[in-house]
Phi, psi and omega in degrees: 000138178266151125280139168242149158233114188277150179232107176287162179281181202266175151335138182206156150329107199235021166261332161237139203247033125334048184015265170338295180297338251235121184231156174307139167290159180298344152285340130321282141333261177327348179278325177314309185312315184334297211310273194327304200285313161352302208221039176285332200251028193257335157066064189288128179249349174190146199237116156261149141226157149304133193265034136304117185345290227274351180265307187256010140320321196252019112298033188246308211289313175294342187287288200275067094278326189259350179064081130267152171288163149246102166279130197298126163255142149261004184279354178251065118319164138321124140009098154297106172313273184220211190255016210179165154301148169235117173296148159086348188297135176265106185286332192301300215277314153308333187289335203261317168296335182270325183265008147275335202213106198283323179289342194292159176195171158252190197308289193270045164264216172216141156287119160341299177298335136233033107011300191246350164312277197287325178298279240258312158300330165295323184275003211242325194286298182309336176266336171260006129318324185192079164307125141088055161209165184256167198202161199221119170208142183251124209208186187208148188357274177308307194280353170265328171302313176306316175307288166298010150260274201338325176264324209228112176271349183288351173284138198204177216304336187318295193304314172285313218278332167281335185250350209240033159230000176251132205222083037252176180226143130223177196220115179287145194227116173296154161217121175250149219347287182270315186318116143259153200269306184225179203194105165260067227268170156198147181252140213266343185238049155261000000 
């Protein structure tokens, strides 16, 4: 069995919108430590991320404790909205139109569907690089929800709409060679 535990990131900045860049708050940062103590006993065999700040920010205390690398993906980034911040944007009522319609995007953006398109190939490559072994990947809200509709289609937009304020979040995922097996989710401030 391979196991992953996706890890959304902890609390960011939610004044800068700078994607790439966007770094954790200091309640972030401490929430980080939630993850390492999580997944101290998990007998972790290799730390993936997104290349984003605020996805390997909340991996590095789990990084510098097991003396692992994070090694960088860039197919687990986020969602592109559009090419810029949009001032006046209704996000809510987009985020909602897109887990209606996996194809909707806006003009330079991105589709769920490929999201989970570029997400769901990256993870398939990682399992099958390193079959029976556990793994760590640091991601984000949308591109972990789009991962878990790929396996499980009842998560729908209700199901994001319940987990995507929780920061960090994670969520295990089983592999019997390619196959997923299970699907786990756990909230860390429960």
């Amino acid at each position: 069995m391979t196991t992953i535990y996706f890890v959304r990131h902890a609390e960011c900045n939610p004044n800068n919108h700078d994607d790439v860049s966007r770094e954790l708050t200091p309640k972030g940062i401490a929430d980080s430590k939630l993850v390492t103590s999580f997944l101290a006993d998990k007998n972790v065999d290799m730390i993936f991320s997104s290349p984003y700040k605020r996805a390997i920010d909340t991996l590095l205390d789990l990084s510098k404790s097991s003396g692992l690398e994070i090694c960088i993906r860039d197919d687990f980034r986020e969602r592109k909205v559009s090419s810029g911040w949009i001032e006046d944007f209704d996000f809510l009522t987009f985020v909602k139109a897109q887990w209606t319609d996996f194809d909707y995007k806006l003009s330079s953006g991105e589709s769920l569907r490929e999201v989970q398109s570029r997400n769901i190939s990256a993870v398939a490559q990682i399992v099958k690089e390193h079959k029976n072994q556990t793994i760590v990947i640091g991601t984000h809200a949308t591109a972990l929800g789009c991962i878990i509709n790929f396996y499980d289609k009842d998560f729908n937009y209700e199901q994001f709409e319940r987990v995507k304020r929780l920061m960090p979040w994670i969520v295990k995922i089983t592999f019997k060679d390619e196959t997923c097996m299970q699907i786990q989710q756990y909230n860390l401030f429960e």
